[in-house]
VEXDREN-2710 file (C-alpha; in Angstrom, 1 decimal):
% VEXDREN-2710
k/r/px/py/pz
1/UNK/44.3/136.8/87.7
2/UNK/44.6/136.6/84.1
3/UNK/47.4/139.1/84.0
4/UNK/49.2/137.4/86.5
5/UNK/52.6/136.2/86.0
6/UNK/55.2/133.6/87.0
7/UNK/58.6/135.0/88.3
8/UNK/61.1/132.3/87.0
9/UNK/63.2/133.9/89.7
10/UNK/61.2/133.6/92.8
11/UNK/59.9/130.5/91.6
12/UNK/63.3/128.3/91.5
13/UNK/64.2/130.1/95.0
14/UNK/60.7/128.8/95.9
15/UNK/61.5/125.1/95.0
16/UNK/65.2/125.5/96.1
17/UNK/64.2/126.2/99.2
18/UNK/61.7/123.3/99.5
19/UNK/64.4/120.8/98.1
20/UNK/66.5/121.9/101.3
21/UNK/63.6/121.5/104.0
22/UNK/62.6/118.2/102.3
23/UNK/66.1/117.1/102.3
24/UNK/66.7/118.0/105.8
25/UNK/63.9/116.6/107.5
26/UNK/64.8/113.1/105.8
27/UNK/68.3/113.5/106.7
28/UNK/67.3/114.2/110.9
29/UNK/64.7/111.4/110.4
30/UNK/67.6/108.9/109.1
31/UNK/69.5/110.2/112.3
32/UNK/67.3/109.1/114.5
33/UNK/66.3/105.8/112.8
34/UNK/69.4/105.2/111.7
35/UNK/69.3/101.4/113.7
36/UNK/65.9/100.7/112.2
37/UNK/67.4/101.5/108.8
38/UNK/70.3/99.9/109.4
39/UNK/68.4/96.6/110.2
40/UNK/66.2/97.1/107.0
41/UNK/69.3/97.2/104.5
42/UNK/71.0/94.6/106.1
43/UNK/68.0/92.0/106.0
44/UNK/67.8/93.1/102.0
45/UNK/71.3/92.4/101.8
46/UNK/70.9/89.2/103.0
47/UNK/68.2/88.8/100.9
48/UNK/69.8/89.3/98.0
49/UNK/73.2/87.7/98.9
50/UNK/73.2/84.7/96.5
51/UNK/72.5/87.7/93.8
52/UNK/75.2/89.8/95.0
53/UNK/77.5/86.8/94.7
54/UNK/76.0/86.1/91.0
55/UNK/77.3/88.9/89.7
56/UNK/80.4/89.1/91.6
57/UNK/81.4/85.5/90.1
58/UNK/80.0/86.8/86.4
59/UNK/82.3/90.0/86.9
60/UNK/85.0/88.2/87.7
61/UNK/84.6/85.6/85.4
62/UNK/84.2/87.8/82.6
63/UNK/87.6/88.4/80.9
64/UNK/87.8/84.4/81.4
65/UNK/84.6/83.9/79.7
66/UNK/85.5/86.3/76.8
67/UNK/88.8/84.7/76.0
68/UNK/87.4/81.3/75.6
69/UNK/84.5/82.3/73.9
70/UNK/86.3/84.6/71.3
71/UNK/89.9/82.7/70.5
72/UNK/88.6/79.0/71.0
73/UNK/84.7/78.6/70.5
74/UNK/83.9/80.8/68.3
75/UNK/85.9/79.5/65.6
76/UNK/84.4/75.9/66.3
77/UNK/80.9/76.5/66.7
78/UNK/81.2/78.6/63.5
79/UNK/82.2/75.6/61.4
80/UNK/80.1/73.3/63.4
81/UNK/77.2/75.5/62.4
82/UNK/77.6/76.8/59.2
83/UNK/73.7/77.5/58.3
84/UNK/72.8/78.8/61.0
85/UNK/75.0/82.1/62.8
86/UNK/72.7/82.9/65.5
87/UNK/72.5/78.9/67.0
88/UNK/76.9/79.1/66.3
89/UNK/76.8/82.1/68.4
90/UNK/74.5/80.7/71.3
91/UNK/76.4/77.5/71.5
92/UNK/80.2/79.7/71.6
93/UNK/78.9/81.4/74.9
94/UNK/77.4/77.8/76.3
95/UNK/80.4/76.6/75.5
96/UNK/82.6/78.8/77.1
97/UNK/80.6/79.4/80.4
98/UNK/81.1/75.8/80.9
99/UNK/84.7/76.1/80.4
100/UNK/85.3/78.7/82.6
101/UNK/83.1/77.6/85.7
102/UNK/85.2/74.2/85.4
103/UNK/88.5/75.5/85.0
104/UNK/87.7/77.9/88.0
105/UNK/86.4/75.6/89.9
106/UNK/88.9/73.0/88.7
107/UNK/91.9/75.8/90.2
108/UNK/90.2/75.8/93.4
109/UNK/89.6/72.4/94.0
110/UNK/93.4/71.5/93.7
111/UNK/94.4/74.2/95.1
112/UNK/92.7/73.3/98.6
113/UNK/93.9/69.5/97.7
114/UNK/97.8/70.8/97.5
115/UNK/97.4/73.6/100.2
116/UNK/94.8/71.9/103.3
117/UNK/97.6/68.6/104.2
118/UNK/99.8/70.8/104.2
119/UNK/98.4/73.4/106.8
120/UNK/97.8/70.5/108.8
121/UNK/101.2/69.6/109.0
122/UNK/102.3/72.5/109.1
123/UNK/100.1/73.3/112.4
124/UNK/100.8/69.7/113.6
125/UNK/104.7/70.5/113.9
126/UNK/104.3/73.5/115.4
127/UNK/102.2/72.3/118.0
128/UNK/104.4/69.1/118.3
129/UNK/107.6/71.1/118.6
130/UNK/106.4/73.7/121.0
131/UNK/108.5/72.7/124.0
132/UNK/111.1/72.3/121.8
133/UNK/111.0/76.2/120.7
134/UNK/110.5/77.5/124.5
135/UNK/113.4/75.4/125.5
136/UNK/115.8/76.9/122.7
137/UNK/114.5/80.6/124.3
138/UNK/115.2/79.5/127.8
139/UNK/118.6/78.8/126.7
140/UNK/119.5/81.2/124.8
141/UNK/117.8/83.7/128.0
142/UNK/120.4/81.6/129.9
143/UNK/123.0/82.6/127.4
144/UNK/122.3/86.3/127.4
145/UNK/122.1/86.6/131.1
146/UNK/124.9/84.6/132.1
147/UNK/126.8/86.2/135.4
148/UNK/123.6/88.3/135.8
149/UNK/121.2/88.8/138.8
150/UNK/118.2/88.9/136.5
151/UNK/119.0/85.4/134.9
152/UNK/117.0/82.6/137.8
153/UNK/114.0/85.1/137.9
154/UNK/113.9/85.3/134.0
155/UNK/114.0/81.3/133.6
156/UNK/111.5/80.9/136.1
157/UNK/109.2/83.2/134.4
158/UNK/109.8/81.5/131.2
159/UNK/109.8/78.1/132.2
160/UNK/105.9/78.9/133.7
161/UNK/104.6/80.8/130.7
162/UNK/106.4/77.4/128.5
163/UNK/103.9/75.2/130.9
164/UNK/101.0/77.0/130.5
165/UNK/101.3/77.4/126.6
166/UNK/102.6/73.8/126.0
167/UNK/99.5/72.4/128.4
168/UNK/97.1/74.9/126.3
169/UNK/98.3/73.7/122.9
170/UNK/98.2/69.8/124.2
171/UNK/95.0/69.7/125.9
172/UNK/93.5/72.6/123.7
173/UNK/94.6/73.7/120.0
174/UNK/96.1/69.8/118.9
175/UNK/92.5/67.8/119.6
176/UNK/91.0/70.5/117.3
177/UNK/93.1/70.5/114.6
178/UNK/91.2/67.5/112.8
179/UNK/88.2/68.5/113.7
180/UNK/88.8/71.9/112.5
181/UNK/90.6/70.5/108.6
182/UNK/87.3/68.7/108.5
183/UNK/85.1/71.2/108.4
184/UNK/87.2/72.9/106.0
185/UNK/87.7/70.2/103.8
186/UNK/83.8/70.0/104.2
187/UNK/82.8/73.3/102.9
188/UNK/85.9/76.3/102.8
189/UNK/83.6/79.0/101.0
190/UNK/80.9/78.4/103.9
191/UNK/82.9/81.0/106.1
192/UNK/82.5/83.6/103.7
193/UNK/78.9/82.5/103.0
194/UNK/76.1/79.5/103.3
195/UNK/76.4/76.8/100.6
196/UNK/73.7/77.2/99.8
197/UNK/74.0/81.3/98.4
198/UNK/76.7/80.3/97.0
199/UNK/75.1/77.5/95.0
200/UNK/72.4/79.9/93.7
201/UNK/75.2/82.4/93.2
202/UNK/76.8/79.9/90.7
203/UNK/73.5/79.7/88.8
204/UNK/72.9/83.2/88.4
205/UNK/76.2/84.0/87.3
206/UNK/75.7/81.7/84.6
207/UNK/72.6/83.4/83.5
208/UNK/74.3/86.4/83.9
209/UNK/77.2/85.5/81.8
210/UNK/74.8/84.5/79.4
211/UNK/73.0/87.6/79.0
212/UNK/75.5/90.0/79.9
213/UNK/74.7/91.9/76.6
214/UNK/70.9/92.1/78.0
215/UNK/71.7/93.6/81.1
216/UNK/74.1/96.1/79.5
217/UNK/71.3/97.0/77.2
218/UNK/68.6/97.4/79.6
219/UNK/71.0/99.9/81.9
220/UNK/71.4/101.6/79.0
221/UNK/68.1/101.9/78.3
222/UNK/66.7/103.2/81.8
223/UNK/70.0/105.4/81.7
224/UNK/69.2/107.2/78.3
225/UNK/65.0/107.3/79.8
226/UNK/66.2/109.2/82.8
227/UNK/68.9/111.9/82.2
228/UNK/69.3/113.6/78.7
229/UNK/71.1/112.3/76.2
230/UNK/74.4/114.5/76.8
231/UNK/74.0/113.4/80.4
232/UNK/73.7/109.6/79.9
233/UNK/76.3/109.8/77.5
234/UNK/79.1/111.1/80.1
235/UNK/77.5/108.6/82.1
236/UNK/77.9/106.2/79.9
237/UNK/81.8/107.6/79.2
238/UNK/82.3/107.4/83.4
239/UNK/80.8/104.0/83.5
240/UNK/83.3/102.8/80.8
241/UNK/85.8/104.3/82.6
242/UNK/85.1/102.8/86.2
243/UNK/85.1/99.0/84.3
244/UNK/88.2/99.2/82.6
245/UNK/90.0/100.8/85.9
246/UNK/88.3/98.6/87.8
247/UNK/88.1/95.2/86.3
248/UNK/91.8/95.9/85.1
249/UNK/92.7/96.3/88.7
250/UNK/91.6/93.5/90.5
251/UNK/92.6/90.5/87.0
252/UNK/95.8/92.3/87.6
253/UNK/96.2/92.2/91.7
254/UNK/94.9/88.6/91.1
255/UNK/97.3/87.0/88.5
256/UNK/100.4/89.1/90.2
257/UNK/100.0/87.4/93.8
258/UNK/99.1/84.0/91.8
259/UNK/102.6/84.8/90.1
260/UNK/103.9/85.5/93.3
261/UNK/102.8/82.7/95.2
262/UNK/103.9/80.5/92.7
263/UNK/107.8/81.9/92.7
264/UNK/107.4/81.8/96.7
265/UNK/106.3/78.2/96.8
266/UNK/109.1/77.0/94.4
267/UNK/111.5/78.7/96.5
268/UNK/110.5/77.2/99.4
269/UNK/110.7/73.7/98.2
270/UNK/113.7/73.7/96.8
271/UNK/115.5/75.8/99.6
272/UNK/114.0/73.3/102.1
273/UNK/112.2/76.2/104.2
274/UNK/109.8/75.0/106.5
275/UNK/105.7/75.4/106.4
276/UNK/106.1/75.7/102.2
277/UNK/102.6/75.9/102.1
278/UNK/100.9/78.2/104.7
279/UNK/103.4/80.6/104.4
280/UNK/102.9/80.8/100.6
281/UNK/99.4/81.3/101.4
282/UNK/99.7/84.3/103.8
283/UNK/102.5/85.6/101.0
284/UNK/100.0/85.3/98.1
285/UNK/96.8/86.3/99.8
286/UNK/98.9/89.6/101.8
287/UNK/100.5/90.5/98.3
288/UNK/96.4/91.2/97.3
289/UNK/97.3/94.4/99.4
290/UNK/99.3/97.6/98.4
291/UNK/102.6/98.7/99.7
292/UNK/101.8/97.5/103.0
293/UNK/100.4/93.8/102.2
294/UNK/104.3/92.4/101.9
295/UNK/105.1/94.1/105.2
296/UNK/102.1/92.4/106.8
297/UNK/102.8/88.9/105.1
298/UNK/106.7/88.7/105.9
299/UNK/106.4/89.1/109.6
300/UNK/104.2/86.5/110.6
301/UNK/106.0/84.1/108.1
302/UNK/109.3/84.5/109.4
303/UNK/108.3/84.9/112.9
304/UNK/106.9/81.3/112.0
305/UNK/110.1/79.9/110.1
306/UNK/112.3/81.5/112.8
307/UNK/110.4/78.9/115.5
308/UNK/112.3/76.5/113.1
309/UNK/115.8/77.7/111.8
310/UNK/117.0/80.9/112.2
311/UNK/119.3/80.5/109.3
312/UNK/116.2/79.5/107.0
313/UNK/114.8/82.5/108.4
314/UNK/117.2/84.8/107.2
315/UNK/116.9/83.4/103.7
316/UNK/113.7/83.9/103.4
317/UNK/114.0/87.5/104.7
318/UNK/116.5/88.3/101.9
319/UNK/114.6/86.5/99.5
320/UNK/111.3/88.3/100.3
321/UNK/113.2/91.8/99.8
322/UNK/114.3/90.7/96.2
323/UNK/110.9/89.0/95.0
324/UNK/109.4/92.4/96.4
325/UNK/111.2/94.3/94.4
326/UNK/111.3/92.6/91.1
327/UNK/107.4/92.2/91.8
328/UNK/107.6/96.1/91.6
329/UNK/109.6/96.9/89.1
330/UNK/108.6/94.1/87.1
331/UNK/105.7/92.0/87.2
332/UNK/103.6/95.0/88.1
333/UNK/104.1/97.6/85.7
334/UNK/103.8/94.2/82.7
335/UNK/100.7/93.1/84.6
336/UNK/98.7/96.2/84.8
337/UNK/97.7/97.9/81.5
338/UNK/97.6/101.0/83.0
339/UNK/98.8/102.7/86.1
340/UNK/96.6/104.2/88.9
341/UNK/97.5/107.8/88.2
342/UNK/97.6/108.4/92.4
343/UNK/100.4/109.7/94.1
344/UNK/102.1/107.7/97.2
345/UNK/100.0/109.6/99.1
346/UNK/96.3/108.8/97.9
347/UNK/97.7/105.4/97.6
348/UNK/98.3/105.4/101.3
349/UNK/95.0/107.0/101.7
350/UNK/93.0/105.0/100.1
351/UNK/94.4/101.7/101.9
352/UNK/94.3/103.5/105.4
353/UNK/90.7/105.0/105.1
354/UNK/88.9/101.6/103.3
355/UNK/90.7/99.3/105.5
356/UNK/89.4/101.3/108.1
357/UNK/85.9/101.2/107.1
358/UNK/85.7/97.6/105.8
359/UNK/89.3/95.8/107.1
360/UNK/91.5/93.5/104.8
361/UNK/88.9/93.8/101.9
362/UNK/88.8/98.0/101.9
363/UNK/92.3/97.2/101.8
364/UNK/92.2/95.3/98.6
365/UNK/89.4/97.4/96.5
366/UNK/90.6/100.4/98.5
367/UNK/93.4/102.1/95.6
368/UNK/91.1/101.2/92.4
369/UNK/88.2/102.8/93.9
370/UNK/90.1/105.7/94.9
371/UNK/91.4/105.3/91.4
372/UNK/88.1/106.0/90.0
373/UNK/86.7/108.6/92.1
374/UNK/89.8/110.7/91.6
375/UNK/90.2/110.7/87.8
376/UNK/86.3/111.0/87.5
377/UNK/86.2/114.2/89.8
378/UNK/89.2/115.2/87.4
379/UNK/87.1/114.8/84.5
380/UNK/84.5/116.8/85.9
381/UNK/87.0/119.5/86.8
382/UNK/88.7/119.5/83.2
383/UNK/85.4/120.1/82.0
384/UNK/84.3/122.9/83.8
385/UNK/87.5/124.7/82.8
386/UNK/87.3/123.6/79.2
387/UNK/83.9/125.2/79.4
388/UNK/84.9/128.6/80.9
389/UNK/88.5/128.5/78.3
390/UNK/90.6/128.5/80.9
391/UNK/93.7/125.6/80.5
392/UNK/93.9/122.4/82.4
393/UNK/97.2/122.3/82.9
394/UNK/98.2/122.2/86.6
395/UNK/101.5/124.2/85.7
396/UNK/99.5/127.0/84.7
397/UNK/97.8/127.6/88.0
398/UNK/101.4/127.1/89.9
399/UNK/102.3/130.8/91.4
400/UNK/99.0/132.5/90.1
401/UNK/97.6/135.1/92.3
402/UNK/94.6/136.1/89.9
403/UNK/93.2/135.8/86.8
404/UNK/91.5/138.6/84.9
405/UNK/87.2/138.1/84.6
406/UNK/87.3/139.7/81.1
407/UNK/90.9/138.8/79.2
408/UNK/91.4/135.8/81.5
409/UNK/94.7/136.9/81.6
410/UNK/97.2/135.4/84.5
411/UNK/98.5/137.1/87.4
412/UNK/101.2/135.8/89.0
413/UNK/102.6/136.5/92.7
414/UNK/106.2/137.1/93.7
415/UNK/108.2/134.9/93.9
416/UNK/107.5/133.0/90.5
417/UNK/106.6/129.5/89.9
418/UNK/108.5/126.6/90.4
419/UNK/107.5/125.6/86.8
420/UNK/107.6/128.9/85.5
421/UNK/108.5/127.9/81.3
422/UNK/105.5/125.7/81.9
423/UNK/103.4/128.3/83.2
424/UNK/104.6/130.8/80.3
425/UNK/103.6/128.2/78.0
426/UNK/100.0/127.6/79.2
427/UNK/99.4/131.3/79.3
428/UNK/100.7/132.1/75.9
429/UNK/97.8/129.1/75.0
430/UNK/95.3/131.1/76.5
431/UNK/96.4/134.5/75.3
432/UNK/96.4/132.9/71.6
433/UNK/93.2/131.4/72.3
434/UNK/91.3/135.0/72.9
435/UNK/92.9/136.1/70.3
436/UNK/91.7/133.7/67.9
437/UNK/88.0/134.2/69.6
438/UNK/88.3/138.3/69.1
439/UNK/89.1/138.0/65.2
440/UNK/86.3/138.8/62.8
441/UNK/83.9/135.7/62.7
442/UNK/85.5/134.3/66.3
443/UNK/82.7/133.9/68.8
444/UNK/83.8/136.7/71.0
445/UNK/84.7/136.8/74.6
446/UNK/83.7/133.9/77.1
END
């Protein structure tokens, strides 16, 4: 036995193989749990709501946060306490967190004050005009079908689908209507949540906002304890990465339907378009979603306007198309920093598959996540051919048929590529490249 030897070989097959058993057993045992499990992480989940919504707030909050706390209080507290940097720097991020949570709060209070009266109107006159509305379609039924056989069935069949609908909104949808703005005025955020998470939410955000540093620290920390220190500094790199894309995103998507809403509202008021107010609201808050979001806003609006004046209607139609497209070519690219990097296809990916999987909201985070995912499995890819000296150009590889194993030298198929300067280039890269790596002192062949 003391001769005896490990086989490095046999040894990592040995432990490969037991890695794929292990893994496989848990994965059948998931299968057939899968409701047990599914209970289990949603009871932690509501668990740890009000957290979840703590550091939503402090994320979103951030940029906010930082822009008062570097341009305004920093300044202040600096002069206010001259002897003593560390209590200046405390009472800058006090300061500022204070700020923010009131001017946020502060935006959505009178935004609810402007915007709830004038829902209610807005519903009230719909539901007070109703027979007015089925009796301009019965006439113009009546118009259309004038001389026709088809014309006393048609105004029968309209004139008991009005009743119905008119006796459903009477007795129905109009005795609600105050009962339903009261509970909104009550408490709007307690559909999305209790009151009281998102109470709790509010105070951990704040602690959060105020140690942000400590938290970024400590995942640091446990990062750099865990993976090695070229490992947790890609991480690190990725992580970067993912905030910037991210954050940068959804401040941008934000501000740009705010901007939107704004220019739709003022338009509205001053063109005398009916239901000013909920229609900017399904604007602004369908604007939140790509390429499709205006398409989903504009019909229900001016299905709602039509009820009202056609001719308004139109207007707004042809005012919808122009705000859409300077909001494109525009606002957009001045809002975002950055663009997404996805073609119109992943961009219609991303909002078809998330929106599948988690509705409106998947529709929202669904292009910056794709975002992120794509240009870190880029990254990864770059790096691998970095390593192995081949080029990362995508021209390079348009047309090839085969590289060579030892001169790495491209083969391209007949016809050539579309790109083919392009593809020259990159390969006269590489080709320069070994030849620089076969001269005396080079490192040799890779």
């Amino acid at each position: 036995m003391k001769n005896f030897k490990w086989d490095k070989k046999y040894l990592y097959w040995g432990v490969t193989a037991f890695c794929v058993v292990v893994a496989s057993i848990a994965f059948f045992w998931l299968l057939n749990t899968w409701d047990g499990v599914r209970r289990t992480v949603g009871l932690m989940i509501s668990a740890l709501t009000p957290v979840i919504y703590g550091f939503c707030i402090a994320y979103l909050l951030n940029k906010v946060l930082a822009m008062f706390e570097n341009r305004v209080f920093k300044k202040l507290c600096a002069r206010l306490f001259k002897k003593d940097p560390v209590k200046a720097r405390k009472a800058a991020r006090i300061f500022a967190i204070i700020v923010t949570l009131l001017v946020a709060l502060g935006l959505i209070a009178g935004l609810l004050a402007i915007v709830l009266p004038e829902i209610y109107y807005s519903v009230v006159t719909i539901v007070s005009n109703s027979q007015n509305y089925l009796n301009s379609a019965i006439r113009w039924l009546e118009t259309v079908f004038d001389g026709y056989a088809l014309e006393p069935v048609a105004v029968e069949w309209i004139n008991t689908i009005s009743q119905k609908i008119v006796s459903w909104l009477e007795n129905e949808v109009l005795p609600q209507i105050t009962t339903l703005i009261t509970s909104i005025t009550g408490g709007v955020i307690s559909v999305i949540g209790t009151l009281v998470d998102l109470f709790i939410g509010i105070i951990i955000s704040i602690y959060v906002m105020y140690n942000k540093e400590v938290f970024a620290a400590q995942a640091k920390k446990i990062t750099y304890a865990i993976f090695r220190v070229r490992t947790a500094n890609i991480i690190m790199s990725e992580m970067d990465f993912i905030n910037d894309a991210f954050g940068n995103y959804i401040v941008g998507t934000v501000i740009d339907s705010l901007i939107v809403g704004v220019i739709n509202y003022l338009f509205m008021a001053i063109a005398g378009i009916p239901y000013v107010a909920l229609v900017t609201i399904i604007v602004a808050v369908t604007n939140l979603i790509p390429v499709f979001g205006p398409f989903i806003g504009a019909v229900p609006a001016t299905l709602l306007i039509l009820l009202e004046n056609p001719t308004k209607a139109l207007i707004f139609v042809i005012f919808t198309v122009v705000l859409q497209q300077i909001d494109g070519q525009i606002l957009k690219p001045r809002i975002h920093s950055s663009r997404t990097g996805l073609s119109g296809f992943w961009i219609m990916f991303a909002i078809l598959f998330f929106g599948g999987l988690f509705g409106i909201l998947g529709m929202v985070i669904g292009v910056p996540v794709t975002t992120v995912l794509y240009n870190m499995l880029r990254r990864l890819n770059n790096r691998s051919l970095r390593a192995r000296a081949l080029p990362e150009d995508t021209t390079f590889y348009s047309g090839l048929s085969s590289i060579d194993p030892d001169t790495l030298a491209p083969a391209y198929a007949q016809p050539e590529p579309e790109t083919p300067s392009e593809a020259r280039k990159a390969a006269s890269r590489v080709k320069e490249k070994l030849t620089s790596l076969k001269k005396p002192g080079g490192k040799g062949k890779k």
